[in-house]
Kinemage of the C-alpha trace (Angstrom):
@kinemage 1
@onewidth
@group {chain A} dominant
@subgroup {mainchain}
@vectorlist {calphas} color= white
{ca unk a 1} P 33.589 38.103 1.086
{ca unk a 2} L 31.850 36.015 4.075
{ca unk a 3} L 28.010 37.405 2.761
{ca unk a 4} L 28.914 36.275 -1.047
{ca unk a 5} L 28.249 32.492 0.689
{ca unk a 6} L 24.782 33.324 2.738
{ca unk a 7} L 22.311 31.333 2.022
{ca unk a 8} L 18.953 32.642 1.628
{ca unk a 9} L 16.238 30.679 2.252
{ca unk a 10} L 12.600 30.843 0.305
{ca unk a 11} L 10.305 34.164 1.525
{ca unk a 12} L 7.411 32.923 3.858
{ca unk a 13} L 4.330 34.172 0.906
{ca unk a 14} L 0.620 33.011 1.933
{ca unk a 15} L -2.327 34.089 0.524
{ca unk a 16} L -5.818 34.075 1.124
{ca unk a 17} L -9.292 35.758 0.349
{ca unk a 18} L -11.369 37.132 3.145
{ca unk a 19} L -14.835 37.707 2.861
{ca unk a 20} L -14.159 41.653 3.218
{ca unk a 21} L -14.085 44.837 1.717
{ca unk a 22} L -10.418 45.684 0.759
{ca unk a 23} L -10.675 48.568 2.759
{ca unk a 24} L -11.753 47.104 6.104
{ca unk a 25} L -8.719 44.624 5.511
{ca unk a 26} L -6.590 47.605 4.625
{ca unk a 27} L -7.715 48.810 8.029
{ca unk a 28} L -6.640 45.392 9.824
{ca unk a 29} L -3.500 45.455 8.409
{ca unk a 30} L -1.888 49.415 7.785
{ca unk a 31} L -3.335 51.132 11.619
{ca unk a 32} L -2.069 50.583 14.933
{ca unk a 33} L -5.740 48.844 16.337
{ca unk a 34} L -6.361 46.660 13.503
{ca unk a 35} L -2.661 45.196 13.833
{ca unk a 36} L -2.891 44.783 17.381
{ca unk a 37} L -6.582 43.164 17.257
{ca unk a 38} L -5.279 39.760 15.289
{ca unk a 39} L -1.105 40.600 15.755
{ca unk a 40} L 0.674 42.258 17.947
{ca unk a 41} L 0.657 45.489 19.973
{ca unk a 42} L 2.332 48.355 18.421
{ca unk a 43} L 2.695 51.973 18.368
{ca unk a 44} L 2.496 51.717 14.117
{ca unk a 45} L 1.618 54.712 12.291
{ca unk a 46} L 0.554 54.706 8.548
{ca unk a 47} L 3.541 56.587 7.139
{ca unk a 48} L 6.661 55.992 5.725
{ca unk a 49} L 9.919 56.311 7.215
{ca unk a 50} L 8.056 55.657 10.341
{ca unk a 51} L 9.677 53.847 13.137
{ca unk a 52} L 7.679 51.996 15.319
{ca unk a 53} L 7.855 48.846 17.938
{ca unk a 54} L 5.981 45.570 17.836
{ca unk a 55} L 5.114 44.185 21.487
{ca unk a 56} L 6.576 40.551 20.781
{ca unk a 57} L 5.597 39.123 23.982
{ca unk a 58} L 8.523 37.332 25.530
{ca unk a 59} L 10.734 38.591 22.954
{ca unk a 60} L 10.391 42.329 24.257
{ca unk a 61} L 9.803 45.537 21.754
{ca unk a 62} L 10.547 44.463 18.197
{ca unk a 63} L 11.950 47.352 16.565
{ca unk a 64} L 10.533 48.377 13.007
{ca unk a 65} L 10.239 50.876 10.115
{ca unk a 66} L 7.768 51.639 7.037
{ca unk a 67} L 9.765 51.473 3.882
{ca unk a 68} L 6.595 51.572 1.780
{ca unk a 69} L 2.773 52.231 1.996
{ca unk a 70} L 0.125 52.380 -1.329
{ca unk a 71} L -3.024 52.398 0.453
{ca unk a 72} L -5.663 50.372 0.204
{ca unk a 73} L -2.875 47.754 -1.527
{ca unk a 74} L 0.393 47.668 -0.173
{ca unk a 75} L 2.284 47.885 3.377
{ca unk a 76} L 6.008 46.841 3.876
{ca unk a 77} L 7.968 47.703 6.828
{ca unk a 78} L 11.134 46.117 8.194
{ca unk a 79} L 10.696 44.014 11.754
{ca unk a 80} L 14.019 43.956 13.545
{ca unk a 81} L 17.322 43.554 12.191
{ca unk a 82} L 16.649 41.096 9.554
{ca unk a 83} L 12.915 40.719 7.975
{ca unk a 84} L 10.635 42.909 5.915
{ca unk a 85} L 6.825 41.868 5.913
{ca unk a 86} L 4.893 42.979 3.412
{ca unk a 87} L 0.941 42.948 3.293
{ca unk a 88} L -0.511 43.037 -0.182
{ca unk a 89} L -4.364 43.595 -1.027
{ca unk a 90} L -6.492 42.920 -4.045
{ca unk a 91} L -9.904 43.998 -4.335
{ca unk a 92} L -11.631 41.482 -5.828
{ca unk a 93} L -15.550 42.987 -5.983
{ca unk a 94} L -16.115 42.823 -2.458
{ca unk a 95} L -13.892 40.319 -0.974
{ca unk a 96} L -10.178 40.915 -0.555
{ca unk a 97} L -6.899 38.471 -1.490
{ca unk a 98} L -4.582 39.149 0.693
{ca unk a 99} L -0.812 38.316 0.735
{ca unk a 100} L 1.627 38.061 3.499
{ca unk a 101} L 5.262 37.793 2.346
{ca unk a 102} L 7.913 37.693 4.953
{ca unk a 103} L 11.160 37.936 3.738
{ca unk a 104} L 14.676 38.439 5.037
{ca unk a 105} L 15.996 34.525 6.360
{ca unk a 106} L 19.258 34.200 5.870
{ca unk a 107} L 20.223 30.528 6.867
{ca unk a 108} L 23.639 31.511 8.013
{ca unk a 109} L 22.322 34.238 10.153
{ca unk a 110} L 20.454 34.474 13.834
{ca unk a 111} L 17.608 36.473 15.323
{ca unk a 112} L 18.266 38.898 18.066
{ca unk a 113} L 17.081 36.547 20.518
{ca unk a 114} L 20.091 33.586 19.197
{ca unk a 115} L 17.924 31.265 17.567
{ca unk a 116} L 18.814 30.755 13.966
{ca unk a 117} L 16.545 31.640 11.093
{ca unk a 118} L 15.989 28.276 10.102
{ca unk a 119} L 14.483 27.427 13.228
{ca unk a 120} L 12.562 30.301 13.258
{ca unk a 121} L 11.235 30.395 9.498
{ca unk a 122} L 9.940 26.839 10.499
{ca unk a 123} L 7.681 28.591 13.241
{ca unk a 124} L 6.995 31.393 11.682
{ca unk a 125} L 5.710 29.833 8.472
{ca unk a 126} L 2.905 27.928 11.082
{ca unk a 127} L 2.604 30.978 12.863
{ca unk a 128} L 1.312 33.203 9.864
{ca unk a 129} L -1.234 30.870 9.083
{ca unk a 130} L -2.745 31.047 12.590
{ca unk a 131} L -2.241 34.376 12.556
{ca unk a 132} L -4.138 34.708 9.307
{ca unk a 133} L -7.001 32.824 10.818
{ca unk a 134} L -6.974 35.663 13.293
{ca unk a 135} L -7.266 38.167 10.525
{ca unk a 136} L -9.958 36.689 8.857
{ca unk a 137} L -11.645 35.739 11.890
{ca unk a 138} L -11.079 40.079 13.079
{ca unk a 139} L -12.324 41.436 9.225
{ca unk a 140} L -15.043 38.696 8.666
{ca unk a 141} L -16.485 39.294 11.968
């Protein structure tokens, strides 16, 4: 079978500690404001099974889904047709480690928008550390 031969290439996984309480991260990362303050616009909600878009600029609505929530510690939720990212929290006594693993690239495979996953993995993987910047910049505040 053609998927038998896909090649997948290594999950985008970064992690850092922010100088926050795990549940004002939580808050940053698992409700609709928080997300849009250091990621994108959305219409999330904090529920699983929930479908929701992500406003991804020039790319249009990005269309996603909760598969799993375990607040304060865990979000997942599938972005388009290919990725999962998943946001994972530690409370370490007042500061929070936080983990962004974005999965799904497929190096035979395409986005939506016809660039292929290598390309975008590439940009991506610089992307989520700006991104996280953001985030620490948003909870840190």
């Amino acid at each position: 079978m053609e998927n038998d031969r896909s090649q997948s290439l290594p999950d985008i996984r970064q992690t850092l500690v922010l100088n926050a309480p795990i549940r004002k991260v939580w808050d940053a990362v698992a409700t609709s404001e928080g997300i849009a303050a250091w990621f994108m616009p959305n219409d999330f909600q904090p529920v699983a099974g929930f479908e929701f878009h992500l406003e991804a600029g020039p790319f249009g609505k990005s269309p996603c889904k909760v598969t799993e929530i375990d607040p304060p510690n865990k979000l997942s939720f599938r972005w388009g047709a290919d990725w999962t990212l998943t946001f994972e929290l530690i409370d370490l006594d007042g500061k929070t480690e936080f983990t962004l693993i974005h999965s799904g690239w497929d190096a035979d495979k395409v986005t939506e928008f016809g660039e292929t996953h290598t390309l975008v993995r590439d940009r991506m993987n610089n992307g989520w550390a700006g991104l996280q910047q953001s985030l620490r910049k948003y909870v840190e505040a």
